[in-house]
C-alpha positions as CSV (number, residue, x, y, z in Angstrom):
1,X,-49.3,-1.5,15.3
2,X,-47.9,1.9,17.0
3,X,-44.8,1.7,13.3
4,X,-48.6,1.5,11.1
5,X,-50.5,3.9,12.9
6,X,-47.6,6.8,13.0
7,X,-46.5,6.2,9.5
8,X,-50.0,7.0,8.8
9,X,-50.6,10.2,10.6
10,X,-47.0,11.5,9.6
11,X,-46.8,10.6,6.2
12,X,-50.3,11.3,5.7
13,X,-50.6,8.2,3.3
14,X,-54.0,6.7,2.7
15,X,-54.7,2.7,4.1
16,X,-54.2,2.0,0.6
17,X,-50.8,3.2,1.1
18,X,-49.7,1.3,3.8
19,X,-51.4,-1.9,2.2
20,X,-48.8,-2.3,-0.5
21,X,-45.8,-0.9,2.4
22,X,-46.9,-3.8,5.3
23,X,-48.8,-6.2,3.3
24,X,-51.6,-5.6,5.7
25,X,-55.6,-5.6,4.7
26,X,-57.0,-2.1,4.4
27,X,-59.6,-2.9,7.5
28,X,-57.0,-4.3,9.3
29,X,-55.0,-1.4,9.0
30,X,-58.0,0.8,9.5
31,X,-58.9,-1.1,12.5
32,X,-55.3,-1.0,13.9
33,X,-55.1,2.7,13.7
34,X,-58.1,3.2,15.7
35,X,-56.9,1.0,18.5
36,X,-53.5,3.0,19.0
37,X,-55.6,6.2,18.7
38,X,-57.9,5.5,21.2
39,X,-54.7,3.9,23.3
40,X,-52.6,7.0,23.0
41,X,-55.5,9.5,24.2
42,X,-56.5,7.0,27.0
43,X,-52.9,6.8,28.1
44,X,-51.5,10.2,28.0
45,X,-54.3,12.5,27.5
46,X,-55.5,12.5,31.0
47,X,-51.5,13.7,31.7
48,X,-51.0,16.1,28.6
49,X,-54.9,17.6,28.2
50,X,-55.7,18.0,32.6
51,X,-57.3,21.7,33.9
52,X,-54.4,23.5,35.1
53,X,-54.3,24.4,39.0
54,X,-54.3,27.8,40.1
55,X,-50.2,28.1,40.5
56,X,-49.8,26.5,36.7
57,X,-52.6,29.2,35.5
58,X,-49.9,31.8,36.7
59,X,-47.0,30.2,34.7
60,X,-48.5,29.9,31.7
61,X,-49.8,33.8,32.4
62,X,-46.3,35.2,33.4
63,X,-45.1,33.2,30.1
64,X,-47.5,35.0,27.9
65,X,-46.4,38.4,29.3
66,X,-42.6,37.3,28.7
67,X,-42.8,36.5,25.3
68,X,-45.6,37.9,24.0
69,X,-46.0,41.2,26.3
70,X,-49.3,40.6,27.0
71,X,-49.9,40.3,30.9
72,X,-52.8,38.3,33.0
73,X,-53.2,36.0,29.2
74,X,-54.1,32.4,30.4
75,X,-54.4,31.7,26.1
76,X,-55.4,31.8,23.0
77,X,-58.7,30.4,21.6
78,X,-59.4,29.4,18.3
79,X,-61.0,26.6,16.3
80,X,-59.1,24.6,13.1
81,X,-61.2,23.3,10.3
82,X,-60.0,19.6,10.1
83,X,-60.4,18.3,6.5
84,X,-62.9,15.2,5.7
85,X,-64.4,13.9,3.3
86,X,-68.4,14.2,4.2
87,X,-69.5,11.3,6.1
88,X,-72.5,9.2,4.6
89,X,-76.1,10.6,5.7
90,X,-74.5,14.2,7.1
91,X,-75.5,16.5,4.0
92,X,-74.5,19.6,4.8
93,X,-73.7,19.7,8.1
94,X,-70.0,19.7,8.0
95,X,-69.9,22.3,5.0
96,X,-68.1,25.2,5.8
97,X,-67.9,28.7,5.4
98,X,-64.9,28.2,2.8
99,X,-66.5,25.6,1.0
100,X,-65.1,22.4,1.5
101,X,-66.5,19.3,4.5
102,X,-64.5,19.8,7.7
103,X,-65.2,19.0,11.6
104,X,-63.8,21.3,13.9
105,X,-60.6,21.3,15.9
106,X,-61.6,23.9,18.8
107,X,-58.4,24.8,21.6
108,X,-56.6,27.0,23.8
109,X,-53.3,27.2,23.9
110,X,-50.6,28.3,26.3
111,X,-47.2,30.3,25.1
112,X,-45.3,26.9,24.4
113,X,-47.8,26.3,21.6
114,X,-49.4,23.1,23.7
115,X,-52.4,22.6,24.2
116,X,-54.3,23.2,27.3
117,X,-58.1,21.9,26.1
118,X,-59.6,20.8,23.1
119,X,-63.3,19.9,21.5
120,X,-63.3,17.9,18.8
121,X,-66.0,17.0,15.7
122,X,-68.4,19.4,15.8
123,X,-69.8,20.5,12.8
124,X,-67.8,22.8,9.8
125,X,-71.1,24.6,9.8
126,X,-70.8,25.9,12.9
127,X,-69.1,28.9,14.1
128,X,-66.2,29.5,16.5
129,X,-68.2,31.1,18.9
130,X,-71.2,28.8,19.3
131,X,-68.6,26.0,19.7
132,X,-66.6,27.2,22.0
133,X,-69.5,28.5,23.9
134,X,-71.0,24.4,24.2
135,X,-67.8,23.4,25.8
136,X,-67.6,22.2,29.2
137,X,-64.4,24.3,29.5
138,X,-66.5,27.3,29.0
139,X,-68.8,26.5,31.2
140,X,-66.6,26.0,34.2
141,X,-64.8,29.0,32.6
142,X,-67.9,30.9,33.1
143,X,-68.9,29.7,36.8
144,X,-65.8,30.6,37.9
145,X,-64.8,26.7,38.3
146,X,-61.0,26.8,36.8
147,X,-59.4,27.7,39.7
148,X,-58.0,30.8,38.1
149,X,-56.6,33.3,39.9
150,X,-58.4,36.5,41.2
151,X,-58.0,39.9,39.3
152,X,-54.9,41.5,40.6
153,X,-53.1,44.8,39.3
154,X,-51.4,44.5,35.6
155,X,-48.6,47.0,37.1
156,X,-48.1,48.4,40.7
157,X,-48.5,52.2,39.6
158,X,-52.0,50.7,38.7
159,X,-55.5,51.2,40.7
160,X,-57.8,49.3,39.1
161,X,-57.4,45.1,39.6
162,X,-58.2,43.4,36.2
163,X,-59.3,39.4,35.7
164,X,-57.2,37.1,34.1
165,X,-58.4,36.3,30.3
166,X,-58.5,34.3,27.2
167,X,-57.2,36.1,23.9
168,X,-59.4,35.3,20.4
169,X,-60.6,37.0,17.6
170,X,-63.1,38.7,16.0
171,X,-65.3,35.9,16.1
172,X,-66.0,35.6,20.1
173,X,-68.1,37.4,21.9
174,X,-66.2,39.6,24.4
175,X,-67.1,38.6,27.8
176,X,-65.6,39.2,31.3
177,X,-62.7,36.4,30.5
178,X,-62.3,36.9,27.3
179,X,-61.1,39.3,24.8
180,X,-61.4,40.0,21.4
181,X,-60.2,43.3,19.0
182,X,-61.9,46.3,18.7
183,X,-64.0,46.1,15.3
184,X,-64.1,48.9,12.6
185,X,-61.7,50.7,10.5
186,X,-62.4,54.1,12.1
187,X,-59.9,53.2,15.2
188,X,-58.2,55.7,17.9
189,X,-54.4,54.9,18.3
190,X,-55.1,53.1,21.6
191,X,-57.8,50.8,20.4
192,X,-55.1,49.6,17.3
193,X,-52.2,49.4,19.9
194,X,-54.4,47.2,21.6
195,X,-55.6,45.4,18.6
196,X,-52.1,44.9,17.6
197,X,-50.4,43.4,21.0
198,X,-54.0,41.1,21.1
199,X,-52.8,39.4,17.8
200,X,-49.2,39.2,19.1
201,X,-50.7,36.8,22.0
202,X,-53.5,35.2,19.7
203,X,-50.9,34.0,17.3
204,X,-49.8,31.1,19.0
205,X,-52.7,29.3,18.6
206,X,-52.3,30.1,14.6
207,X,-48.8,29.0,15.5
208,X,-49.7,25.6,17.6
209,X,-51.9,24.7,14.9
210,X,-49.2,24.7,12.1
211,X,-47.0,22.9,13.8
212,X,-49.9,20.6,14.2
213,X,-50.5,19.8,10.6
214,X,-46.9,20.2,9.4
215,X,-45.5,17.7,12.5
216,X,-48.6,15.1,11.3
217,X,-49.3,15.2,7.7
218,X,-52.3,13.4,8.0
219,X,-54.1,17.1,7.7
220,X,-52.7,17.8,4.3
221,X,-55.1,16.5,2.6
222,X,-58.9,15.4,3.4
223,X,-59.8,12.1,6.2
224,X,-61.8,10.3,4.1
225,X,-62.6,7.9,7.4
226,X,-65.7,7.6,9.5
227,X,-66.3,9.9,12.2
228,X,-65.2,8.1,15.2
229,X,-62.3,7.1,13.5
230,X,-61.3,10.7,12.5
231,X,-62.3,12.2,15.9
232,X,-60.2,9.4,17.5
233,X,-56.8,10.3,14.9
234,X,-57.1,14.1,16.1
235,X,-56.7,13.1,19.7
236,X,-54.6,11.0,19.3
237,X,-52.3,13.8,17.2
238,X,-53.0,16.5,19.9
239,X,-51.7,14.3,22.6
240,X,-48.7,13.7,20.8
241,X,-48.1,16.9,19.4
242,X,-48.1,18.0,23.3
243,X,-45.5,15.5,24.0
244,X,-43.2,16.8,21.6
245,X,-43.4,20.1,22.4
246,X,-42.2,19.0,26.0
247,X,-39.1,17.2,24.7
248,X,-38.6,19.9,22.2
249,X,-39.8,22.7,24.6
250,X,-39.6,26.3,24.0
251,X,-37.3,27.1,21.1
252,X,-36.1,31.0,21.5
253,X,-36.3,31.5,17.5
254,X,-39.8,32.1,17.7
255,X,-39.5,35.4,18.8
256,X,-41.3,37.8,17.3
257,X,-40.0,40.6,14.9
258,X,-41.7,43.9,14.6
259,X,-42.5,44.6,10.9
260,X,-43.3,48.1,9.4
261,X,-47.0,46.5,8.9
262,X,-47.4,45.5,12.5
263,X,-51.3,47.9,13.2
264,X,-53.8,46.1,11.2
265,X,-57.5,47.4,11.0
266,X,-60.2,44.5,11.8
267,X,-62.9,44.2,9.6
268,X,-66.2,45.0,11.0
269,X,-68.1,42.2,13.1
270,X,-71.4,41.0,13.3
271,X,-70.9,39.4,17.0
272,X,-72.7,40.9,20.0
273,X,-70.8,42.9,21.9
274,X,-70.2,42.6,25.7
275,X,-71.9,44.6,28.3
276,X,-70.5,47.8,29.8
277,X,-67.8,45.2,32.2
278,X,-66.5,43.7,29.8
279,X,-65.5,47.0,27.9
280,X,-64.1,48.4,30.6
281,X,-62.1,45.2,31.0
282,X,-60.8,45.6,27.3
283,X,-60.3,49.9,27.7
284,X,-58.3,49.1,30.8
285,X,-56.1,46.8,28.9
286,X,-55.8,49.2,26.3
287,X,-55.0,52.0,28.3
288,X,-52.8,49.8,30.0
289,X,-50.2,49.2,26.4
290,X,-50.4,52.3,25.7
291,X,-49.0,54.1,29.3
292,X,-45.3,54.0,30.1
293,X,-45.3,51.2,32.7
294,X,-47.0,48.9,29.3
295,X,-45.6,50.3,26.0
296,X,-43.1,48.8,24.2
297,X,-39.6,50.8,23.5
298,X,-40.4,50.5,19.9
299,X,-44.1,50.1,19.9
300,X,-44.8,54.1,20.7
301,X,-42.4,55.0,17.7
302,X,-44.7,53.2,15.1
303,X,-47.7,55.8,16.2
């Protein structure tokens, strides 16, 4: 059963597939995938998927300011549009703003490209924002009921004590715990600097979700299974895409490179903006990568 079920999801054949490679019925197969799913999440998802405590908050926080220079980052947020095609009844619920049927893979990640939480199958219609903002992750997030630890100085030669955060982009709303880039074309050198060391931390959930769909090739091509079952085959590849990453753990080649294209301008955004806190969190920040105690040696010379 476990041999059927991860030739499936790595090979990304179809049951009809694996009914001519294990002379197995197609609902027999279908049926057998959905019982190892459900048995892998049940098993290790309570291990791989918990709420981290307030000491492993600060790890996954001094990792992100290792390797991605971007201090008091607890991770990146982002949601993946998992192929399907549209279950019976749904119309156009799951249609997308790129035009094909997809539910939505919503996460944070840490620095290691593992996942910390997930929500799964909501609707392709739907965007980032509103979905993330349903969880019950942001709702503890916002209550203050992650244990994460209190705002504390980005340098010592610093006055002002700033809160831990979440890195996403353009699509979230910028709250008190969460940042996003500064919107616009017209941009002051500080505002791109900051723009640009954002995106330095936000792609490793871009990152975590490649690996993903490259590791289980089941997401090459549309899940043309019922809802259940394809909510319970994502799970079920989350939790095992977190176990490899701790046998494989953090490989030093993913490093990143600085490239003469490195400041990007964002295109302008129709989200709400946060209120006068949050943009004092995100100007402190920016101030912050753009003083001697934040910059990077080579960063300054691209300006």
């Amino acid at each position: 059963m476990l041999s059927v079920t991860l030739r499936y999801m790595a090979s990304g054949n179809s049951f009809t597939d694996l009914f001519y490679t294990y002379k197995m019925g197609i609902a027999t197969i279908s049926n057998i995938v959905d019982t190892v799913c459900c048995a892998i999440w049940e098993k290790f998802g309570k291990y791989e998927l918990t709420v981290p405590t307030n000491e492993k908050w600060k790890t996954i926080a001094e990792d992100f300011e290792g390797r991605a220079h971007f201090p008091h980052c607890l991770g990146a947020v982002d949601g993946k549009h998992i192929r399907i095609e549209n279950f019976p009844n749904s119309g156009s619920m799951n249609l997308n703003y790129k035009g094909y049927f997809s539910i939505v893979l919503m996460a944070v990640v840490d620095s290691n490209y593992k996942f910390i939480f997930v929500d799964i199958g909501s609707y392709g219609k739907d965007c980032d924002s509103a979905i993330f903002q349903r969880t019950q992750f942001y709702k503890l997030l916002s209550e203050g009921r992650l244990q994460i630890p209190p705002p504390s100085l980005l340098h010592p030669n610093q006055s002002v004590r700033t809160p831990y955060v979440l890195v996403g982009d353009e699509a979230f709303q910028l709250t008190h715990n969460i940042l996003r880039p500064y919107s616009g074309n017209q941009l002051t050198i500080q505002q791109r600097v900051f723009n640009y060391r954002l995106i330095r931390a936000r792609r490793y959930v871009e990152c975590a979700f490649g690996i993903l769909a490259n590791k289980w090739r089941i997401f090459h091509r549309p899940l043309n299974v019922s809802k259940k079952l394809g909510k319970n085959i994502v799970k079920a590849c989350v939790v095992l895409h977190n176990l490899v990453r701790d046998r494989d753990g953090y490989r030093s080649a993913d490093g990143y490179v600085a490239t003469e294209t490195a400041f990007v301008d964002l295109p302008d955004s129709n989200v709400v903006q946060g209120g006068r806190t949050a943009n004092d969190i995100r100007n402190n920040f920016a101030e912050y990568f753009t003083s001697p105690e934040g910059s990077l040696p080579w960063q300054m010379s691209k300006i």
